[in-house]
C-alpha positions as CSV (number, residue, x, y, z in Angstrom):
1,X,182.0,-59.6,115.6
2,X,182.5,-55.8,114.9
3,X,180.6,-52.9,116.7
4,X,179.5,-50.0,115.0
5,X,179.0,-46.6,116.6
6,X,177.0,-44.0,115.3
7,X,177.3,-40.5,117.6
8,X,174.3,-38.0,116.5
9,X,174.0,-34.7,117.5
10,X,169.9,-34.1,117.1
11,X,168.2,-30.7,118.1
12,X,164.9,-30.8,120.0
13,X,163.3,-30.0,117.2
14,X,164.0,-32.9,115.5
15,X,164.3,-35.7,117.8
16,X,161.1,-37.4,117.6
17,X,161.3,-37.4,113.8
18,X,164.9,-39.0,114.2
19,X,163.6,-41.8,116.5
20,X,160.4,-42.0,114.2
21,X,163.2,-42.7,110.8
22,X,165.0,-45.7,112.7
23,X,162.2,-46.5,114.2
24,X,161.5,-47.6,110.0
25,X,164.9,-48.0,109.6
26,X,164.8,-50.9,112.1
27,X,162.9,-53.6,109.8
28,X,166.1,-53.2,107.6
29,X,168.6,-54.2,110.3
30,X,166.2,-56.8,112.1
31,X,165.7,-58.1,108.8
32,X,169.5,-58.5,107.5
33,X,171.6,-61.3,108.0
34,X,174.4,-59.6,108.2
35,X,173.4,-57.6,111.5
36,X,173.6,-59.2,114.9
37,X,171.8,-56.7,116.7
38,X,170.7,-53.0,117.4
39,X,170.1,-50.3,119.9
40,X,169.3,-46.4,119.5
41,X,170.4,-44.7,123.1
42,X,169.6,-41.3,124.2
43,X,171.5,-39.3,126.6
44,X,170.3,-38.5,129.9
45,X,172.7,-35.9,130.5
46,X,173.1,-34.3,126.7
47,X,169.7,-34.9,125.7
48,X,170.5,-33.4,121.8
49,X,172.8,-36.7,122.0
50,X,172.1,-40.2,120.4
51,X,174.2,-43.0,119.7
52,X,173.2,-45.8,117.6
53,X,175.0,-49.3,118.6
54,X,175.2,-51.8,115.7
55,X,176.8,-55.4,116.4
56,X,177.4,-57.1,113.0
57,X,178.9,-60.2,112.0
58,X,182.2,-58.4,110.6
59,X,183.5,-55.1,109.2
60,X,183.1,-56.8,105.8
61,X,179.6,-58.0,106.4
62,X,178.5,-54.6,106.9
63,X,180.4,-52.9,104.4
64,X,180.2,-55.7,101.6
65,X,176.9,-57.0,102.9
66,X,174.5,-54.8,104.4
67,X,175.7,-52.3,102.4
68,X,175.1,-54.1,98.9
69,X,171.3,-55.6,99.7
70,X,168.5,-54.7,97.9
71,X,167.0,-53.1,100.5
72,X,169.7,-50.6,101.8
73,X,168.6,-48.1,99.9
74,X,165.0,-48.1,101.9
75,X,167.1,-48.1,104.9
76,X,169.3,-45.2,103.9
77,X,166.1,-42.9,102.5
78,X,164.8,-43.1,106.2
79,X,168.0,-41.8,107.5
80,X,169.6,-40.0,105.4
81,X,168.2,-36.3,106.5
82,X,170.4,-37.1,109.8
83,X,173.5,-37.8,108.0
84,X,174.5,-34.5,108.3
85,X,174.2,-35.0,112.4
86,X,176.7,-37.4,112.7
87,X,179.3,-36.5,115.3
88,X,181.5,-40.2,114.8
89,X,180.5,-43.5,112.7
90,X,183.2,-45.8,113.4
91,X,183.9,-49.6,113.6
92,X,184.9,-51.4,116.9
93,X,186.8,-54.8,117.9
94,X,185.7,-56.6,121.2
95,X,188.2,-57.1,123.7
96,X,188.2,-59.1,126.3
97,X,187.7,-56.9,129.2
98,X,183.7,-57.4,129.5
99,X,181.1,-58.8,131.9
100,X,178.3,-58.3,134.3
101,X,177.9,-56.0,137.0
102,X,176.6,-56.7,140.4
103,X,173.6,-55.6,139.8
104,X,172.5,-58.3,136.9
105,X,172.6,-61.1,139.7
106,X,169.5,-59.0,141.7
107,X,167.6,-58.4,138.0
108,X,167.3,-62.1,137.4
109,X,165.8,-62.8,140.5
């Protein structure tokens, strides 16, 4: 598995038309079997800060795969006016420092 992270940098201005686009966008990545899962965050702190966390199979999965369906294209038209927005779209390996908190025991009660 490889993560993807995608850092955007969206005015006020624009943000509900950004969330609107992946909003779209998001039939695309549910639909592909290429993508393991998805998740479009939005910073408490920085609130003109998104990041976009992609899990897919592999890097070449995404490049080769996603990337090559007939249905990118759809995809990229919906996103593609916050392109320019982009502070850092790179690829991730796992390690194995990972787990659950404390907290998650209380939650599944």
């Amino acid at each position: 598995m490889i993560v993807e992270y995608t850092r955007y940098r969206i005015g006020q201005d624009r943000q509900a038309a950004f969330e609107q686009a992946y909003g779209g966008a998001q039939q695309y990545l549910k639909a592909s079997p290429h993508c393991l899962s998805y998740e479009l965050t939005h910073c408490a702190e920085e609130p003109e800060r998104y990041v976009l966390r992609i899990e897919w199979v592999s890097l070449e999965e995404h490049l080769q795969g996603f990337r090559r369906e007939s249905t990118f294209r759809s995809f990229l038209s919906l996103v593609q006016p916050y392109i320019s927005n982009i502070e850092e779209m790179q690829h991730y390996q796992m390690t194995a420092v990972r787990g659950s908190g404390g907290a998650s025991a209380k939650a599944e009660r």
